[in-house]
N, C-alpha and C positions, 0 to 999 in steps of 0.2 A: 512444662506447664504445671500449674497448681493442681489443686483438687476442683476448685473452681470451674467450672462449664466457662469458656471463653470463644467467644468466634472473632475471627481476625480479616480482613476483607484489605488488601495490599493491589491497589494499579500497578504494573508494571507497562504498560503500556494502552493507549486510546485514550487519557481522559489532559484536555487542554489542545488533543492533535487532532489527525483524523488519519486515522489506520494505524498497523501494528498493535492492534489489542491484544490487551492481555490481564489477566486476573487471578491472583492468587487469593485462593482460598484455605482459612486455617481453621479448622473444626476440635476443640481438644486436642492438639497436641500435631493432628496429620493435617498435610497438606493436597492439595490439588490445585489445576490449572484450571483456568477456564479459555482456552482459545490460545494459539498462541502466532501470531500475525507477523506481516510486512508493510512497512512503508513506502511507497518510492521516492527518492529523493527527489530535494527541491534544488530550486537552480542555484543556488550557493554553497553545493554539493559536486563539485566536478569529476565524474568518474566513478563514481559511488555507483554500484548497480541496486541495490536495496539499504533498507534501513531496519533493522529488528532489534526489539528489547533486549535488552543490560538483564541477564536473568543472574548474575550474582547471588543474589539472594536466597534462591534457590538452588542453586550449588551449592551454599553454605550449608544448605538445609535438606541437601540429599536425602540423606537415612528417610528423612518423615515424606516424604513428595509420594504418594500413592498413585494418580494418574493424571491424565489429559481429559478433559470434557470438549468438544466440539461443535458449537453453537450450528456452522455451516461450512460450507467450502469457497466462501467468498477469499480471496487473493489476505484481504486486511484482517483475516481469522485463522486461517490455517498456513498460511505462505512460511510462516519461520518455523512449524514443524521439527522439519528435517534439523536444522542449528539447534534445535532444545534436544531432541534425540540424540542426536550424536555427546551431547553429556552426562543425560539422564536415561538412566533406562527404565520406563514405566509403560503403563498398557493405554493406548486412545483410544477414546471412546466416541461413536460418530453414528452419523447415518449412515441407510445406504449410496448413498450418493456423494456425501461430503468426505466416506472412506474412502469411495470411489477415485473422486479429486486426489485426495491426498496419496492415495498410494503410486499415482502416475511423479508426482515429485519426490516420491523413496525411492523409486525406479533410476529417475536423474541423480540421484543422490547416492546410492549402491545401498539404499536402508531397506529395502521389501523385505529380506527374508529378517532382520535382526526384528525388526518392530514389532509388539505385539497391537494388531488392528481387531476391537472388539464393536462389534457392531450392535446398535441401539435401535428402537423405534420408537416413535412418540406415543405416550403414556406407559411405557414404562418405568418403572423402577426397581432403584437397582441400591448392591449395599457396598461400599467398598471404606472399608475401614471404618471409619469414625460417622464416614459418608452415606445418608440417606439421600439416595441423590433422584428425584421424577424431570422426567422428560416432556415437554408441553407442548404440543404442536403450534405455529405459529407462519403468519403468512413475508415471504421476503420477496426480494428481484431472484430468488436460486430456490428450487424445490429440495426439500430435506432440512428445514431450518427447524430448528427446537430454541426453545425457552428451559431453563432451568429453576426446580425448585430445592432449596439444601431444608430436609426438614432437620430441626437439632430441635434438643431440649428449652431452648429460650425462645424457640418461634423458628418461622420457614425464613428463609431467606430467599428470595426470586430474581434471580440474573436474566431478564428481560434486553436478549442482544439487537440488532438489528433486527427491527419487523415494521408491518405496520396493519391494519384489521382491515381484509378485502372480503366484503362483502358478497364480491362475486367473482372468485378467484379462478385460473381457468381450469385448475382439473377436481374442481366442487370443494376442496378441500378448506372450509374455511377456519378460522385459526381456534383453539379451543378455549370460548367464554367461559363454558363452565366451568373450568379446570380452574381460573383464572380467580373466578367468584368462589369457588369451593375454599380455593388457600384462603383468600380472604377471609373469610367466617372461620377457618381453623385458625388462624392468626398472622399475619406476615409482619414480619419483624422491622424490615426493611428490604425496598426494592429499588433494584439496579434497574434505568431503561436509558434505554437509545434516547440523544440527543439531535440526531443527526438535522434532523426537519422543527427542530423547536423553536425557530422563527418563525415559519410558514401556519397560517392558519387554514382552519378546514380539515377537509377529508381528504389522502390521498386517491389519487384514480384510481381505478379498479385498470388491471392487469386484461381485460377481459374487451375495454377498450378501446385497449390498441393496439389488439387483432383484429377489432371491426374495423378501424380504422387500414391497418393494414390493404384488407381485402377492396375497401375502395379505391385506394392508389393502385393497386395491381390491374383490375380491373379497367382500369382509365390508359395504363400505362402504353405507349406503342411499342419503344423497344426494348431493350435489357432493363433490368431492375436491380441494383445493386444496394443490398443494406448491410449498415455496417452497426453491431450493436456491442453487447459485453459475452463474452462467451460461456460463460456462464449462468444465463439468465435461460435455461432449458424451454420455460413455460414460452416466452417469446420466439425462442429457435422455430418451437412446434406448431409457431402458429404462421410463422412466415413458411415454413413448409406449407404446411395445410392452405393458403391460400394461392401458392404458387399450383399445387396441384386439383383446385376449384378453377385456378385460369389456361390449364393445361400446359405448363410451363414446368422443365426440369430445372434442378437445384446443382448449382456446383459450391464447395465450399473452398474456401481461400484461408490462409494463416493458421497459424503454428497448434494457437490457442484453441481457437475455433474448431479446429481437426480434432484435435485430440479430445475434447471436451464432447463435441457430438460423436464420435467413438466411443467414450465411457458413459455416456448418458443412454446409447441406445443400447448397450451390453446389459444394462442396469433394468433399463425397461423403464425411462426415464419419459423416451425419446417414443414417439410410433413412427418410423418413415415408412412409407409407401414403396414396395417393389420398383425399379428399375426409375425412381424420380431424381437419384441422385445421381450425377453425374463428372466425371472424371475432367480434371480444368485443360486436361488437353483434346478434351470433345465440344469445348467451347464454343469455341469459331468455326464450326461443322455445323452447328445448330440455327435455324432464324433468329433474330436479337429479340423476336416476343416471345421466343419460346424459352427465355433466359432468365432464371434468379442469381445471383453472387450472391453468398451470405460468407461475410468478411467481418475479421479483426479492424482494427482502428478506429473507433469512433471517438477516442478521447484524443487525435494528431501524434500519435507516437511517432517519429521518425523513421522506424523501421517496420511500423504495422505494416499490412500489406495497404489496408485503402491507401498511405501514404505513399507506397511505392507505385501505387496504380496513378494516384494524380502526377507524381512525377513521372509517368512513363520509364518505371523502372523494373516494376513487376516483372518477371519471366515469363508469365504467361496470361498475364490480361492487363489493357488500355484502356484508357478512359476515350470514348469518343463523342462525337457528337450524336444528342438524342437520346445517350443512358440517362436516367433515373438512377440517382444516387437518393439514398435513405439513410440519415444518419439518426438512427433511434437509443440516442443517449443525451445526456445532458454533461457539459462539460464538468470534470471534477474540479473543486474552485484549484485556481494555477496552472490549469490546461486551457485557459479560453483564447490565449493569443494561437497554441498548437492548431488549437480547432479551426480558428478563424481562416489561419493562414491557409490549410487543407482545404476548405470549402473556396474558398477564394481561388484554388488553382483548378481544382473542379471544373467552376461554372468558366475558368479560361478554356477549358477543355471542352466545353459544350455540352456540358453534364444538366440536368437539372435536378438542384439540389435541394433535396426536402429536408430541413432541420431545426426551424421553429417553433418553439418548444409547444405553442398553443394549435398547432395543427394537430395534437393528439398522438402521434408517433413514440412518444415515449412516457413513464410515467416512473416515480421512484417506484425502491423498496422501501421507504423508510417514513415512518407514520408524521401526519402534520400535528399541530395541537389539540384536536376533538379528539383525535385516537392516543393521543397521550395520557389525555384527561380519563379519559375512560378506561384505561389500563389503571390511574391512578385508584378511580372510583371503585374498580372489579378487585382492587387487592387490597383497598385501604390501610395502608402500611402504616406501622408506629413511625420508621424513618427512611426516608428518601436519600438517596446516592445518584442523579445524574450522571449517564455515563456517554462514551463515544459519542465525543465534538471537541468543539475548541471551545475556549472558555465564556464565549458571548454566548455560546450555544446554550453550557451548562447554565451559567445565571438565566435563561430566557425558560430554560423547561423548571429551574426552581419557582420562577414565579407562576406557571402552570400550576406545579404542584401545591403550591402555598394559596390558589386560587379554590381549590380542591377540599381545601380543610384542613389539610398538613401544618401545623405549628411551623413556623420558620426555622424555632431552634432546634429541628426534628430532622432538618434539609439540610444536608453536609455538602458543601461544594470541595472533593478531595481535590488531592495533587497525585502525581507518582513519585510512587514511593511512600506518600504516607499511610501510616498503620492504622487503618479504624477498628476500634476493637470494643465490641460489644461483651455483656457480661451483666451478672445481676443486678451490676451497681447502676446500668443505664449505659451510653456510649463515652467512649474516651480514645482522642486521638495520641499516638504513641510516636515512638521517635519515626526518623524517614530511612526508610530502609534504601542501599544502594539502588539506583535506577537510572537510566537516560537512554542514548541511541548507542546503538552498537552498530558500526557498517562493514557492510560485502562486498567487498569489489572484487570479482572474477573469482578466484580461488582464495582468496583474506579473507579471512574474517575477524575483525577487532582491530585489524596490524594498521586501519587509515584510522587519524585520530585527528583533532582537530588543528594540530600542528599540521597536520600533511595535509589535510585541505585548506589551510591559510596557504600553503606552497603551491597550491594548486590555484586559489585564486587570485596569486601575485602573478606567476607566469601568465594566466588565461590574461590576467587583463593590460601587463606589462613586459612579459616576457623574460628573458635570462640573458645574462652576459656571461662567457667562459671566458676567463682570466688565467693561460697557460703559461707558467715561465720554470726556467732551469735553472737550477742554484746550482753552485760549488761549495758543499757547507764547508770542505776545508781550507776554500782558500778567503769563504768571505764573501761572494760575489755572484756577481748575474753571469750564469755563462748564455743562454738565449732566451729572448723574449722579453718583457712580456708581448705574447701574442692575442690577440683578441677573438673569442667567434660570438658572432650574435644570431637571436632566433628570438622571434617574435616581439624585438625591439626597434631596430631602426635596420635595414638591407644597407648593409656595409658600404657598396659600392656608390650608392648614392650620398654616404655621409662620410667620407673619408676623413675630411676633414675635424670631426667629431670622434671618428676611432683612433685617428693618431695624439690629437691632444690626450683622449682616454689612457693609451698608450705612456704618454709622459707622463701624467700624473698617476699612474700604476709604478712606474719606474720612479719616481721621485719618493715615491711611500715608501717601497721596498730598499732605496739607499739610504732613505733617512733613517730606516731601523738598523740597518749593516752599520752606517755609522754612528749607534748607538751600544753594537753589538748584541744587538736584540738579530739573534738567529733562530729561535723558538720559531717551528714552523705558524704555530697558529698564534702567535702574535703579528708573522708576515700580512696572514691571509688576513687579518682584522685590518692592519695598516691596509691593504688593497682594498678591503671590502668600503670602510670607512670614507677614503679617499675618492672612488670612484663615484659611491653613495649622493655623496654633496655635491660633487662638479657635476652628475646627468638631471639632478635635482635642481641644478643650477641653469644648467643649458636646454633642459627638455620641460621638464616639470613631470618626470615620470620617473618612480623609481623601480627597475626593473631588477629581477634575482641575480645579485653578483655571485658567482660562484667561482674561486679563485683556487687552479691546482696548480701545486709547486711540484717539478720534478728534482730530483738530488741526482748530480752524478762526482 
C-alpha cells in the first residue's frame, strides 16, 4: 500500500445470491473478514452437499489477513468457518452465542483446540491492527447478532448484516438507535445493509407475536402439537417451551440440529427450560397426546429432516397420526416451495392438521422490510451506500430506497463479487475483480467437484451411461472379445435387446474401421466408439447418454 489512507471493501460471497457471505475488509494495508458462510446447493448441483466462497484472494494475501469478525451464527454466516481455518490461521471474533454455534462445527471438523475463539459483546470495542472495529447490537431471527462499525481516518464504514428494528423484541433487547444515529453525526462513509426483504414494504413483525400467537393454538389444541421451525431462532424455541408449559404439556425435541442447538443455547443461558418439561422421545407414546409438544427440524422439506421422516412414517421414533397438530413456523426459502408443499401435502394425508399460512401469524422474518431500511439509511446518513445480501432484483430495489432517502445515485454502488471498491481521498474507485465464485463440498472434497464434474453429473441423472467393454490384442491387431454392453439408467437391456445388439455392431464396426486403418492408439479407439454410438442412440432414442468405452489389452 502507498502512504495514502486507502480502504478497500471486496464481496467474496452474498451479493447477487443469497447465502455464503462473505466480506473482505482492507484498512491500510491489513485485512479482515466479515462472516464467512455456506450455501446449499441448488438443484443443478447433484451431489454437492454445500457451497462456500473461492477464498483465493485471501490466501494470496495471507501475511496481511488479521481475523474473522462474526455478525451471527446463522448457517449463511458462519457455516464455511471451519474451510477458511483450515488455511488461515487467525483469531474469530463473535458473540457468546454465535462462538457457541461455531465451536460445535470445529468439533465436527477436529479444529476446537487449533482455533483461536475470542469472544465479543455489543458495544464493544476493539483494536486489531489497522482495525478500530465497535460492535452494535442489532435485532435478527438468532439472539447474539452485532452490526459492525470500522472507524478509519476517512470516516466509519458500517457493515449492517442481517437484521431488522423489533420494537418489541422478546427478551427487551431492542437493536441500538443511538449507536446508529451517533455514527452518523461522526460521519459514515459508507454503509453496507441487508437486502434480504427490500421488495416487501412496511414493518417487519415483531418476534413477540408469534409467541402470542403460539399460545392460542396450544391452547385450542386437543392432541399432540408438533412445530417445526429453524433451529436456531433461540427467541422462538423459548417461547414455544414457555407455552407448552402454560398448557401443562411436556417438550420432547426431535433432529440433529435442533438437539444440539438447544444444548448450546441452554449451557449459554440463552435458553430458560423449566425442571423436568423436557422429555426423552422414547417417553413419547407413554404420555397423553395433549400432554405433547414435538419441537422438530424440517420446516424448509429437507428430505432427511426429521419432520420429513415423520410424514413418511420413517422416523424411528414418532408418526404422524391422525388429530396432531403440525406447526410449520417458517417461510419457505425461495427454491424450497415445491419440498414444502409436497411435506405438508403428506401430512394432512396423514391426518395431521397443518398450520402454515404465512398470514395466520406463526411466523415472521429476521430480516427488515423497506421502512426499517429507510430508517437505518436516515440514522447513519451515509456519503455512500453498498447494498448487500440478496440477489440482484433485491439490491436495485433497496438502492432505489436508498436513492428515495437522499442518497445521490452516483453515491449507490450496486457491486459484484469480487470487485474491489476502494475508497480513498480522491472519492470512490472501482478496481480490477479479484478471484471469486463457488467453491463445492461434497463429503470429504473440497474444490475436487468442478463444473465439469457436475455437467457428468447432470448427463447421467438425466440420461444415464452406457459401459462399452471390449478386449484387444494390440499385437495381433484385433478384437479378441466384445464389445460387450452394460447399461444404467438408460434403457433395461432386456427389454431393448434389440437396440443393444445394433449398439453392439456399430461399436464393432468403429473399432474395425480404425484397425483397418491401423489406427491402434487406444484413445483414438475409445473416440471412434464414443462418436459412433453418440449419433446412432441420438438417432434411435433422441437421448444422449454418458458413453463410456474400456478397452482391455491382452
Amino acid at each position: 500500500m502507498t502512504k495514502e489512507n486507502k480502504i478497500r471493501l471486496v464481496s467474496l460471497g452474498g451479493l447477487g445470491e443469497i447465502g455464503k457471505n462473505m466480506m473482505a475488509v482492507e484498512i491500510d494495508g491489513d485485512l479482515a473478514i466479515v462472516d464467512a458462510g455456506v450455501m446449499f446447493p441448488e438443484e443443478d448441483m447433484p451431489g454437492v452437499d454445500l457451497v462456500i466462497p473461492d477464498i483465493t484472494y485471501l490466501l494470496e494475501n495471507a501475511s496481511r489477513v488479521k481475523g474473522i469478525f462474526l455478525t451471527h451464527g446463522h448457517e449463511d454466516h458462519i457455516g464455511g468457518v471451519p474451510y477458511v481455518l483450515r488455511q488461515l490461521n487467525v483469531p474469530v471474533y463473535g458473540t457468546k452465542l454465535t462462538l457457541g454455534l461455531l465451536r460445535v462445527k470445529l468439533i465436527e471438523h477436529g479444529l476446537e483446540r487449533s482455533a483461536e475463539l475470542r469472544e465479543i459483546t455489543a458495544g464493544q470495542r476493539i483494536q486489531l491492527g489497522n482495525f478500530d472495529v465497535e460492535f452494535i447490537h442489532i435485532n435478527h431471527s438468532i439472539a447474539g447478532a452485532v452490526a459492525l462499525a470500522f472507524h478509519t481516518s476517512l470516516g466509519i464504514i458500517v457493515h449492517c448484516t442481517d437484521f431488522k428494528f423489533d420494537l418489541t423484541p422478546y427478551d427487551g433487547k431492542v437493536a441500538d438507535f443511538y449507536k446508529f444515529a451517533e455514527l452518523g453525526k461522526q460521519g459514515v462513509l459508507c454503509l453496507l445493509s441487508d437486502s434480504t426483504n427490500a421488495e416487501r414494504p412496511g414493518y417487519t413483525e415483531s418476534e413477540k407475536k408469534v409467541g402470542e400467537r403460539f399460545q392460542q393454538i396450544f391452547s385450542r389444541a386437543k392432541g399432540r402439537i408438533l412445530v417445526a421451525t429453524f433451529a436456531s431462532n433461540v427467541h422462538r424455541i423459548q417461547q414455544i417451551i414457555e407455552a407448552a408449559e402454560r398448557e401443562n404439556r411436556f417438550v420432547g425435541v426431535t433432529g440433529r440440529n435442533m438437539i444440539k442447538i438447544v444444548e448450546v443455547a441452554s449451557e449459554l443461558g440463552y435458553l430458560d427450560i423449566p425442571p423436568g418439561i423436557l422429555v426423552d422421545l422414547d417417553r413419547i407414546d407413554s404420555l397423553p397426546p395433549e400432554k405433547v409438544v414435538i419441537l422438530t427440524t424440517g420446516s424448509q422439506g429437507e428430505p432427511m429432516a426429521a419432520l420429513s421422516r415423520m410424514a413418511m412414517a420413517e422416523h424411528n421414533r414418532v408418526a404422524i397420526t391422525a388429530g396432531d397438530t403440525v406447526i410449520i413456523s417458517a417461510s419457505p426459502i425461495p427454491g424450497n416451495e415445491k419440498s414444502v408443499g409436497r411435506i405438508i401435502n403428506q401430512l394432512f394425508k396423514e391426518g395431521a392438521n397443518v398450520i402454515y399460512e404465512p398470514h395466520l401469524g406463526i411466523h415472521t422474518s429476521g430480516h427488515a422490510h423497506q421502512e426499517e431500511l429507510k430508517l437505518l439509511l436516515n440514522l447513519c446518513k451515509p456519503q455512500y451506500f453498498i447494498p448487500i445480501h440478496g440477489e440482484h432484483r433485491m439490491l436495485l430495489k433497496h438502492a432505489e430506497l436508498a436513492e428515495a432517502t437522499g442518497i445521490p445515485k452516483d453515491n449507490i454502488l450496486i457491486s459484484e463479487l469480487g470487485l474491489q471498491v476502494e475508497f480513498s481521498s480522491k472519492g470512490v474507485q472501482i478496481r480490477d475483480r479479484v478471484p471469486s465464485g463457488q467453491v463445492f463440498v461434497d463429503g470429504l472434497g473440497v474444490g475436487d467437484v468442478g463444473n465439469i464434474v457436475l455437467r457428468d453429473r447432470r448427463q447421467l441423472s438425466t440420461d444415464g451411461i452406457l459401459i462399452v467393454v471390449v478386449t484387444m490384442n494390440r499385437h495381433l491387431k484385433d478384437i479378441a472379445a466384445g464389445p460387450d454392453i452394460i447399461s444404467r439408467g438408460f434403457v433395461y437391456v432386456r427389454e431393448s435387446e434389440e437396440l443393444m445388439e445394433e449398439a453392439r455392431a456399430k461399436a464393432k464396426e468403429a473399432l474395425q474401421l480404425c484397425l483397418g486403418q491401423n489406427s491402434t492408439d487406444w484413445g483414438t479407439l475409445k473416440s471412434a466408439i464414443r462418436d459412433s454410438l453418440n449419433s446412432y442412440l441420438w438417432e434411435k432414442t433422441k437421448r444422449r447418454p454418458m458413453i463410456l468405452p474400456i478397452i482391455m489389452e491382452i
